[in-house]
N, C-alpha and C positions, 0 to 999 in steps of 0.2 A: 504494500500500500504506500502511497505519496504521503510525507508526513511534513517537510518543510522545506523552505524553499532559502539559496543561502546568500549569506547578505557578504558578498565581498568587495572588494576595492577592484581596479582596473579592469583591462579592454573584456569583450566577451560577452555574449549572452548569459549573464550566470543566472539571471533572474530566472532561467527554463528550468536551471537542475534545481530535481528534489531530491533529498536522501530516501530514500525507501528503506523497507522493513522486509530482509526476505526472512519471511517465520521458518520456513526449513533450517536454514541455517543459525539462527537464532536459538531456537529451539536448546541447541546443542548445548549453551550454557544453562539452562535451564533441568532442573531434576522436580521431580514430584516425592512428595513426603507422606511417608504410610504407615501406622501402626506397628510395633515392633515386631508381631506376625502377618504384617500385610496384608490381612482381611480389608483394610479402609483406609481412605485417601484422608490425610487430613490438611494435605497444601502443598502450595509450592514453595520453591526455594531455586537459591542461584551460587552458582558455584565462581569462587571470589580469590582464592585462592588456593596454590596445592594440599587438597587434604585437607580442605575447608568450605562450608556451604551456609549461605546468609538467607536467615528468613525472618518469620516474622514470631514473638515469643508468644502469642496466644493460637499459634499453628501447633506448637510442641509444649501445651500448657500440661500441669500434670506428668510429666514422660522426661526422664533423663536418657532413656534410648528411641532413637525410632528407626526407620526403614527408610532409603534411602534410592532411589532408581533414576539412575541417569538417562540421559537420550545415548541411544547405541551408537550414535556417533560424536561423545563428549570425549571418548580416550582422544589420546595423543597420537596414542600406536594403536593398532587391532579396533579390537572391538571393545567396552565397555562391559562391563560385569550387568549382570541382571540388577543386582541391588548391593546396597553396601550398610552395613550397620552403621550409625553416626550416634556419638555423644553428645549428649547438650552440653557445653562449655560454659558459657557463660549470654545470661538474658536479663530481658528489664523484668521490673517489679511484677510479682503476678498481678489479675486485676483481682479488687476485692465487689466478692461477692454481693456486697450491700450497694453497691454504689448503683447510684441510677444510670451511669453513664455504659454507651458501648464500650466506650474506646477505654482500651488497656493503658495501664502510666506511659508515659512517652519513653521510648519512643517505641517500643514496641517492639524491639527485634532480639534476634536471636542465633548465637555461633555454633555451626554443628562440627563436631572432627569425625573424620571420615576415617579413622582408625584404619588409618595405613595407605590407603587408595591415593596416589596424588598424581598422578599421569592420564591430567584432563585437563581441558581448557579451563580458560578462567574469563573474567570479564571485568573491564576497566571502571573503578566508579566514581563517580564525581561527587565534589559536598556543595557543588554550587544546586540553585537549585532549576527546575527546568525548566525552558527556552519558551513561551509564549505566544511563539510567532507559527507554530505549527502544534501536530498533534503529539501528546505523546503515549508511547506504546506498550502493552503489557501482552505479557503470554505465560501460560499456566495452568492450570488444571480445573478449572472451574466447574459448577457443575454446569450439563447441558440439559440431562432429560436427568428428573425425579426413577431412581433407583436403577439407573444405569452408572458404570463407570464412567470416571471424564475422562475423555479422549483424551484432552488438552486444546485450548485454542484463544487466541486474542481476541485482543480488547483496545481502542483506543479511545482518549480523554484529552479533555481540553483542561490546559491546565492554569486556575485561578488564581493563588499568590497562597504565604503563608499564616498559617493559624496562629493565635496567641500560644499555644502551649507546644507551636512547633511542627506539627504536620500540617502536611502538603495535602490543598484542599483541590479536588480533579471535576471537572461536570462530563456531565454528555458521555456518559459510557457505561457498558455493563461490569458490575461487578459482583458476579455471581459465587455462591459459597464454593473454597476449595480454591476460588483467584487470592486468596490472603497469601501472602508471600512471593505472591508472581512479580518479577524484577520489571520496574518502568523506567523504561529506556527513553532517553531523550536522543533527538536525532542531532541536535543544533550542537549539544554538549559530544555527541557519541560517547555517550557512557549511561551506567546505569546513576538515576538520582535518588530511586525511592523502591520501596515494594508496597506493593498493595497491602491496605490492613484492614479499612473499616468501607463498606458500600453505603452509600443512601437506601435502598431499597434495590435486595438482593432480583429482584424478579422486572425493573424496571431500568432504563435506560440515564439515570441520572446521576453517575457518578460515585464518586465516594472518596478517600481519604487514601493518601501512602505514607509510609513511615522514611523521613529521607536518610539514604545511607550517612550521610556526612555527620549523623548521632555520635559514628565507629567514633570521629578524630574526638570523642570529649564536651563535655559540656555540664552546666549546670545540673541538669536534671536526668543525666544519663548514669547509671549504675555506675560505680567506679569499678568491679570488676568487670563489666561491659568495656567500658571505656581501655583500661589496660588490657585487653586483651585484643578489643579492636585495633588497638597502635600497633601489637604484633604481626596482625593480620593483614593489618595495612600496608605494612612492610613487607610482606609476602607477596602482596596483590602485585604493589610497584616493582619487584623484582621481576613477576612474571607476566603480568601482562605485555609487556612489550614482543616477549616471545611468542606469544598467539596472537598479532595482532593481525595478522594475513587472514585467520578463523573469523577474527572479530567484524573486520571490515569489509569480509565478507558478506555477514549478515546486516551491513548498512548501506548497501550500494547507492549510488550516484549516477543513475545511466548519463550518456552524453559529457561524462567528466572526460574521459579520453581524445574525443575530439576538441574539448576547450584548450584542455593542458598541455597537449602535445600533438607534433605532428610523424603521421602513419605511412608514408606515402607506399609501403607495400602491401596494406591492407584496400584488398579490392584487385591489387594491381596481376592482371595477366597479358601475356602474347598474343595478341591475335596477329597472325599472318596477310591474313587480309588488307592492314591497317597499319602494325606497328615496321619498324623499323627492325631487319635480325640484329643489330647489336642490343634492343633491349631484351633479348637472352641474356647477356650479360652480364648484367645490373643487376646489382646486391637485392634490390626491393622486391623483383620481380622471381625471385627462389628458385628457379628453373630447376636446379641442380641440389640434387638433396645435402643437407649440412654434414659433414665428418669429421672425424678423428678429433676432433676439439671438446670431445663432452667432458672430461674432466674439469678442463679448464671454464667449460662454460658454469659446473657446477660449482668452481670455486670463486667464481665471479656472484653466481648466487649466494652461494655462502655469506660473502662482503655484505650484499644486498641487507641480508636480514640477521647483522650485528647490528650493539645495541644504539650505538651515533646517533646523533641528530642527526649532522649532517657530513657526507664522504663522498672525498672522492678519489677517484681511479683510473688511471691512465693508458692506453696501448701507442706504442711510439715503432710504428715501423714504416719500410715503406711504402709508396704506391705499388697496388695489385695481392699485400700480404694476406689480406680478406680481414682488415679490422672494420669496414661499415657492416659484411656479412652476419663479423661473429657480434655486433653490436646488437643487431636484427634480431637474432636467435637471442639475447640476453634479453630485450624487451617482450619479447612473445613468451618467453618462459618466468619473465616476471608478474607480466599481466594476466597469465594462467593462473597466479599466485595471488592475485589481485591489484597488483601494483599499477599507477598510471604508472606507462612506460611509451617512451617514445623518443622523437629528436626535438632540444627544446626548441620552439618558436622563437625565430631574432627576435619578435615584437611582443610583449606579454599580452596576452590576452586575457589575463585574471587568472587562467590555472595553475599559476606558480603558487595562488593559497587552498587550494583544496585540501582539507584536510584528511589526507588519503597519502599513504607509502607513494611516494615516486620517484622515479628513476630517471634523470636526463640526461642523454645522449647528445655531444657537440661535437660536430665533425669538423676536420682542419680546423681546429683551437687557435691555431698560430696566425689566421685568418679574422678571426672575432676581433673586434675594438676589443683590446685589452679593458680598457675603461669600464666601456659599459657591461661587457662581461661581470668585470668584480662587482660592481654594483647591483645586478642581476646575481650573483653567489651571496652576497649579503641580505638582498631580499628574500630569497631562498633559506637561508641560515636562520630569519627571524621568524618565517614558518615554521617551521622543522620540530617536530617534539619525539620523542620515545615511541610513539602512537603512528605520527605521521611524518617518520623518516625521509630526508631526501636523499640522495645519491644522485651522481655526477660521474659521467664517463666522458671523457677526453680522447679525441683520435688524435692524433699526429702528425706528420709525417715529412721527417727529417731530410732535411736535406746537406749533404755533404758530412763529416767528421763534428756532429752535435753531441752532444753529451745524453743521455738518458734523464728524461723530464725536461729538455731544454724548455719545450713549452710553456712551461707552467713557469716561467724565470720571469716573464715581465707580470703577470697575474700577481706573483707573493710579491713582489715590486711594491704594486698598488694597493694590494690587500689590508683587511685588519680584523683584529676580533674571529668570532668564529669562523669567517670565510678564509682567513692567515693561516687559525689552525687547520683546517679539510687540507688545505693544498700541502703542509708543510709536512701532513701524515699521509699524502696520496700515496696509492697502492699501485703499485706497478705492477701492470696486467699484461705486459707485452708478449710475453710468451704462449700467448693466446695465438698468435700469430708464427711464431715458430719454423722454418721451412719446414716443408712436407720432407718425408721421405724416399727412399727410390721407391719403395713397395705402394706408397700412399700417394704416390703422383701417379703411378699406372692405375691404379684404381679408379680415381677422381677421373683422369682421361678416357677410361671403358666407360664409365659412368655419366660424365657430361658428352659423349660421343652421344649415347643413345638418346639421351635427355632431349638434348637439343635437336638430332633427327625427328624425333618421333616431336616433339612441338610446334619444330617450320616448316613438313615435310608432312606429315601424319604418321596417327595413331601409333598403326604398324606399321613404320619406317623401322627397318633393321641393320644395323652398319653393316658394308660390305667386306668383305675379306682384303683388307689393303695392307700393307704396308704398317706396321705398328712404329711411331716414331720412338728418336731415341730422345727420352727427358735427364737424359743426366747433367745436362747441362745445369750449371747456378741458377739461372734464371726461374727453372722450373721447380725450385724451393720456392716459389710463389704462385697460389691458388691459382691467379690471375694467366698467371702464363700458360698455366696446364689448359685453362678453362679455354683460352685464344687458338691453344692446338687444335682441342677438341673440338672447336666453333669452325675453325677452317677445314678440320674432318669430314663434319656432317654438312658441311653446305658446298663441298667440292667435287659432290659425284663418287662414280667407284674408282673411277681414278686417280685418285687423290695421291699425292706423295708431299713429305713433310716440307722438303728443299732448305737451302741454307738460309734463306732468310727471317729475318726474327718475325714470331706469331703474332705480336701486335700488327707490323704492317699485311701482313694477309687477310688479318682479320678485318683492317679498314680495309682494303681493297673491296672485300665481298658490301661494305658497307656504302662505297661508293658505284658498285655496279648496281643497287638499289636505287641508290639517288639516280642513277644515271636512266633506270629502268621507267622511272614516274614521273619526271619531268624532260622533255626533248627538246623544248625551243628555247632553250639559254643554255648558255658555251660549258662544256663542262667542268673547266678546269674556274669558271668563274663561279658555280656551284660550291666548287671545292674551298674558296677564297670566302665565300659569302660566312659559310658551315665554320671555320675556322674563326673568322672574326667574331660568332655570335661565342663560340665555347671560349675566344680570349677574353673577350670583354662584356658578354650579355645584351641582352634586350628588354629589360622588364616593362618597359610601354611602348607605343607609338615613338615618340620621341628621341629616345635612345634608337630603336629599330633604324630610323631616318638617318640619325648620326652615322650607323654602318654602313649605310647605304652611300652618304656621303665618302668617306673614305676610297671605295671604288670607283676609280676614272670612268669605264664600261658602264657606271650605270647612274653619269650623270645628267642634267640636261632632261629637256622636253620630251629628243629621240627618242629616250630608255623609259618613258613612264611607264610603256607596256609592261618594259620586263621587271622593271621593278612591282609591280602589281600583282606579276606571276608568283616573283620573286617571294614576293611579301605571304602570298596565300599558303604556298609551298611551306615556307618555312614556319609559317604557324603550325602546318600541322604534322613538322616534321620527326620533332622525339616529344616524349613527354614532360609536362611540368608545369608551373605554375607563373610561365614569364611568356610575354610576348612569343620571344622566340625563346626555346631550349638549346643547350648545348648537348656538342655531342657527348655521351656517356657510353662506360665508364672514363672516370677521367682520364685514366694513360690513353684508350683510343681516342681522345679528343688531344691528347697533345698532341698523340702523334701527328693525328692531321696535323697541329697547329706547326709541329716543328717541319714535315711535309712542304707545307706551303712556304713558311719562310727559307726552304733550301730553294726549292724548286723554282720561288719565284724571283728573277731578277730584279724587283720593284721591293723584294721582302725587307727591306731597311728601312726603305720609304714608308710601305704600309706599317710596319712596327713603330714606328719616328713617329706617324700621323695621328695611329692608335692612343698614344700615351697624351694627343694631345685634346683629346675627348672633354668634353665640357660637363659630362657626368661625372661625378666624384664616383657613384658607385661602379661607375663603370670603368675608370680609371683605377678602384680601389681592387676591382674585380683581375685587371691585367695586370697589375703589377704582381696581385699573389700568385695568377696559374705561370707567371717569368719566372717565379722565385723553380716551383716545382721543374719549370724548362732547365732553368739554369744547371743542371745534372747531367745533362745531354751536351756531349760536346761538341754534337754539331748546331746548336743555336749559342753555344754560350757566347761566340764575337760577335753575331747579330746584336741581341741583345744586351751584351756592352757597349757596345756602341750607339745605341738608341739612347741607352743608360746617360751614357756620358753627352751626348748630345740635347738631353733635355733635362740633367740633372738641376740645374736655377732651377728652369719654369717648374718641375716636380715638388721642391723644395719647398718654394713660395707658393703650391697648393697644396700642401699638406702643411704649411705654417698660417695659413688663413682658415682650412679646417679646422684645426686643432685649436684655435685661438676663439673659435666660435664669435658669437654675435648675441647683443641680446634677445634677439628671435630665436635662434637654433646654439643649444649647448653644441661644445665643441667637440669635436671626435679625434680617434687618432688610427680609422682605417688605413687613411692615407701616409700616412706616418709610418706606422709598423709592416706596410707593405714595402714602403720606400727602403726602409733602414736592412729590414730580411734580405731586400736582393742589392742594394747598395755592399752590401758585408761579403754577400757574398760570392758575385763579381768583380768588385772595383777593389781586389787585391793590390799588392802594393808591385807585384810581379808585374802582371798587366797597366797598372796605372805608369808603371815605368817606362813602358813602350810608347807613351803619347808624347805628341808636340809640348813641350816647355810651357807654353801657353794655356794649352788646351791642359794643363794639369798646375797651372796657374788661377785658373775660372775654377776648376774643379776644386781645389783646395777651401776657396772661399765660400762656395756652395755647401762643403764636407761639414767645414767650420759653424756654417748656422745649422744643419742637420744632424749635428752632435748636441749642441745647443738643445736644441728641440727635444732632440729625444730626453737627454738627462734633465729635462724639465719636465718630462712627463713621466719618469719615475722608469726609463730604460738605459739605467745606468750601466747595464754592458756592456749594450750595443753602439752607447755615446762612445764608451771607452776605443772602441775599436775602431769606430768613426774618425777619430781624435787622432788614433796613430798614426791610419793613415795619409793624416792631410797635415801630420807631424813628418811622417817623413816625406812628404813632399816640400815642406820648407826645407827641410834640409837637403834636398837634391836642387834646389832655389836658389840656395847659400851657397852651396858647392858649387856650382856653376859661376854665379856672379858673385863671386865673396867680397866685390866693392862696392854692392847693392846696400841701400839702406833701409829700403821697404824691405826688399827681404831679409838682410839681418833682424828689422821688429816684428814682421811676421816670425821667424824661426826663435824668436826671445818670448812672445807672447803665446806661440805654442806648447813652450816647454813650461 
């Protein structure tokens, strides 16, 4: 049933989610209380902690033993015992017989010990009292039909405010004999606040009275040994609740919380031939290929999940193609089977950063995110976060050149503080998650994504043909990605298929471009290939930018070309999928490859790189400098791209110092910055920087100088450092040259 609806801050429709009540699983904390020979019900109760069960003291009046029966699905492990003896420990005053009143001394309740049983859920309880704004919920044994047993079943109540002597006053609900001690669960709080004690009128819909648990902590009019024994108890609940909390938040679901809080993009997502493109076989979201040899590691990643942290996080640091978005997939789908929001977190919050529910987010290229607003987004997260409703935090990676393990995470604790300092400075390194395959384990994967992907672009009964088995002993093929590139050129090459020397990624674009080439005929193809490349360097997310790339290419400007730009334009909408104007190609290594492709191939590729960087989108600017850093690996783009580097390093500089510097309209950012400074580092070594005109590493030094600046004002004091060196030792190759200079002797004094 819909019980309330939740009042949080930021973006999102939140107003639609209600928490619900699933009674099945609910249920499961809840026991019934029976006569010490179980002839007769005489209530409910709720199990609170191990080997401990809370009800109410005129349920177990008379009786230092009673009978005790769980729901069959309260263990931990197996099954649940039929019944369990329990002692009365400790209860409030009896009621006395002369008084006119129903209601028992306050507060009414009662500790049972479960004399040895303690491998069952428990349920979390609050002493606040409960939420207003919705219904709240009870279940337990009440009676239904006169001289039948109670099945068991709910009840909910609108809930009034507090009594003078303390209980909790409820309307509009049944509370039938045998509901005394049934636990009322508040949705708003997700905990229990009261148990039923006393009804208006057992046979009528009007309500009645609960005893609130928060008596446990003490008070005035609560028994003192009640009271001492509750603080034990109390103490018990808070150790273990946290451990069942997956059981608990089970039974309080939130539909529609998964779409607010996170995004799924492989939920839904399949192949059609018809329509999509063969490399979205490929891609991590679209599962094509069943998950392997990683389940340990996936289980000790769940492991992390559910210790006892507020807030953790955890990191995989390898390279492109290792399968860390894969095994990321598999960690969300195995969380959220668990009940967890799990997902990729949203750049933009949409409100599901407070749901209070376990979640787990996923951020792919960290090294990518505004360092900034990242932290600030970890801190918001951190002020969520309780025992109950854990966050966790996964981190991708992926290193480029001789980085250190966790380099990522270096400018994050930079800016960090407080809870969000501690998560990053205890982060778990997960990278072995990614592991190379082994000989045995890349043959396998390869039989197994051959068929895969035959029998999904081909059909059903597509069977591989008898060819030619490649050889993967190569390094490369310690990564998922490569194995899955062979297999992809396997099954879409006929029976005659043979491996050849050239690396799997480019064969794999090959088959991705005789597609393009297949669906659109009247624009040039090698200008197709230019178009595809430009949207996967720098993006398209509207109209506007779209125009901008279009711009860029000579062929398609002017009145002449409106045709093809038109075609152009349609095409490429509905070329891969996603959520931008135009999509890039994926996975990313096949789109660099294109990207690195075009810039060999084309004699114009300096020009077109030169021109790209000088794009009027900061996102789109923000967006090519980070897939260069990822280029910069490849040594056949890395003098392109230095050279673009160096040819626009001012105008770069002074748009990521006008970013960063913000405005009173727009807080400032530092995409543009931490994309600059990653491939400034690590291109414009001091090797290469050597080889330039005297000049031309005169301009550079001065550019270097305010981009050191920059960054150790934004809390990147490594990467200033390194900035620093370098345009340190360009004064001194300044000085060595003209040692009768006297700019450059106060440049090379103000550098030191």
């Amino acid at each position: 049933m819909e019980i309330a609806g939740l009042e949080l801050s930021g973006g999102g429709d939140l107003t639609m989610l209600r928490t619900e009540v699933a009674d099945r699983r609910f249920r499961r904390f809840v026991v019934r209380i029976g006569t010490p020979n179980g002839d007769a019900t005489l209530g409910t109760g709720l199990l609170i902690a191990p080997g401990w069960v809370l009800t109410c003291a005129h349920v177990v009046a008379g009786l230092d033993a009673v009978r005790v029966v769980p729901d069959r699905g309260a263990a931990l492990n197996g099954v649940a015992p039929q019944w369990v003896e329990a002692q009365v420990r400790a209860r409030s005053e009896a009621w006395d017989t002369s008084s006119p009143s129903a209601f028992w001394p306050f507060p009414d309740l009662a500790l049972l010990d479960l004399a040895g049983w303690t491998d069952h859920v428990c349920a979390p309880l609050t002493k606040e009292e409960p939420g207003r704004a919705g219904e709240a919920h009870a279940w337990g044994f009440g009676r239904r039909e006169e001289a039948v047993a109670a099945v068991g079943s709910a009840a909910s109540f609108q809930y009034v405010g507090v009594d003078g002597d303390g209980y909790l006053q409820l309307k509009a609900g049944d509370a039938p004999p045998g509901l005394s001690g049934a636990p009322l669960v508040c949705p708003q709080r997700r905990a229990i606040a009261g148990m039923m004690s006393v009804s208006r009128d057992p046979w009528n819909a009007r309500g009645g009275w609960a005893s609130p648990v928060g008596a446990l902590w003490g008070g005035p009019e609560v028994p003192e040994d009640l009271a001492r024994l509750g603080h034990q108890v109390l103490a018990l609940n808070r150790d273990a609740v946290w451990r069942h909390r997956d059981a608990w938040h089970g039974a309080l679901p939130i539909p529609g919380a998964q779409a607010l809080a996170v995004d799924r993009p492989w939920e839904g997502a399949e192949v059609d031939p018809a329509s999509a493109q063969p490399s979205a076989m490929l891609r991590a979201e679209f599962r094509v290929v069943p998950y392997r040899f990683r389940h340990a590691d996936l289980n000790d990643v769940l492991a992390w999940c559910e210790g006892p942290g507020r807030l953790a996080v955890s990191y995989l640091a390898t390279a492109g193609g290792a399968g860390k978005t894969r095994f990321a997939i598999e960690v969300c789908l195995a969380a959220q089977a668990r009940g967890w929001l799990a997902g990729l977190l949203p750049k933009q919050p949409r409100g599901g950063d407070e749901l209070p529910l376990p979640r787990l987010f996923v951020i792919d290229y960290v090294e990518e995110r505004d360092a900034q607003v990242l932290v600030e987004r970890l801190s918001a997260l951190a002020a969520t976060a309780t025992a109950m409703a854990p966050v966790r935090v996964l981190l991708l990676s992926r290193p480029v050149g001789a980085l250190t393990t966790g380099w990522a995470l270096e400018p994050l604790k930079e800016l960090a503080s407080g809870q969000a300092l501690t998560a990053l400075e205890a982060a778990k390194d997960s990278s072995s998650a990614t592991a190379e395959l082994s000989d045995p384990e890349r043959v396998r994967l390869f039989e197994v994504a051959r068929q895969r992907f035959g029998q999904t672009w081909h059909s059903s009964g597509w069977v591989a043909p008898g060819t030619t088995e490649p050889d993967l002993s190569a390094g490369r093929y310690g990564r998922p990605l490569d194995v899955l590139f062979e297999a992809y050129d396997a099954a879409l090459s006929g029976p005659h298929w043979q491996p050849g020397d050239r690396p799997p990624v480019d064969r794999a674009l090959d088959h991705e471009i005789r597609h393009w080439r297949a669906r659109i005929h009247e624009v040039d193809h090698p200008l197709l290939e230019r178009c595809v490349a430009l949207v996967t360097l720098a993006g398209a997310r509207d109209d506007a930018e779209a125009q901008a790339l279009f711009a860029l290419v000579p062929e398609l400007a002017g009145e002449p070309a409106t045709a093809s730009r038109r075609r152009l334009d349609h095409w490429l909408r509905g070329l891969h999928e996603g959520p931008d104007r135009w999509n890039p190609l994926r996975p990313d290594r096949l789109g660099e490859a294109l990207i690195t492709r075009t810039l060999r191939a084309d004699e114009g590729g300096l020009a077109l790189l030169s021109t790209t960087l000088d794009l009027r989108s900061n996102a789109q600017l923000t967006q090519a400098l980070d897939v260069l850093v990822r280029l910069a690996a490849d040594n056949g783009t890395e003098e392109i791209v230095a050279t673009a580097l160096v040819q626009r390093h001012a105008a770069l500089v002074g748009r990521a110092t006008e970013q960063a510097r913000g405005t009173p309209q727009r807080p400032g950012r530092t995409g543009l910055l931490d994309g600059l400074t990653r491939l400034h580092t690590k291109l414009l070594t001091d090797q290469r920087v050597t080889t330039l005109p005297l000049p031309t590493q005169v301009a550079l030094s001065i550019s270097a100088d305010t981009l050191g600046d920059l960054a150790r004002e934004h809390g990147r004091s490594t990467q200033a450092q390194a900035i620093f060196q370098g345009a340190h030792a360009i004064n001194e190759r300044k000085h060595n040259l003209e040692p009768g200079n006297t700019t450059y002797r106060r440049d090379l004094s103000i550098s030191y």
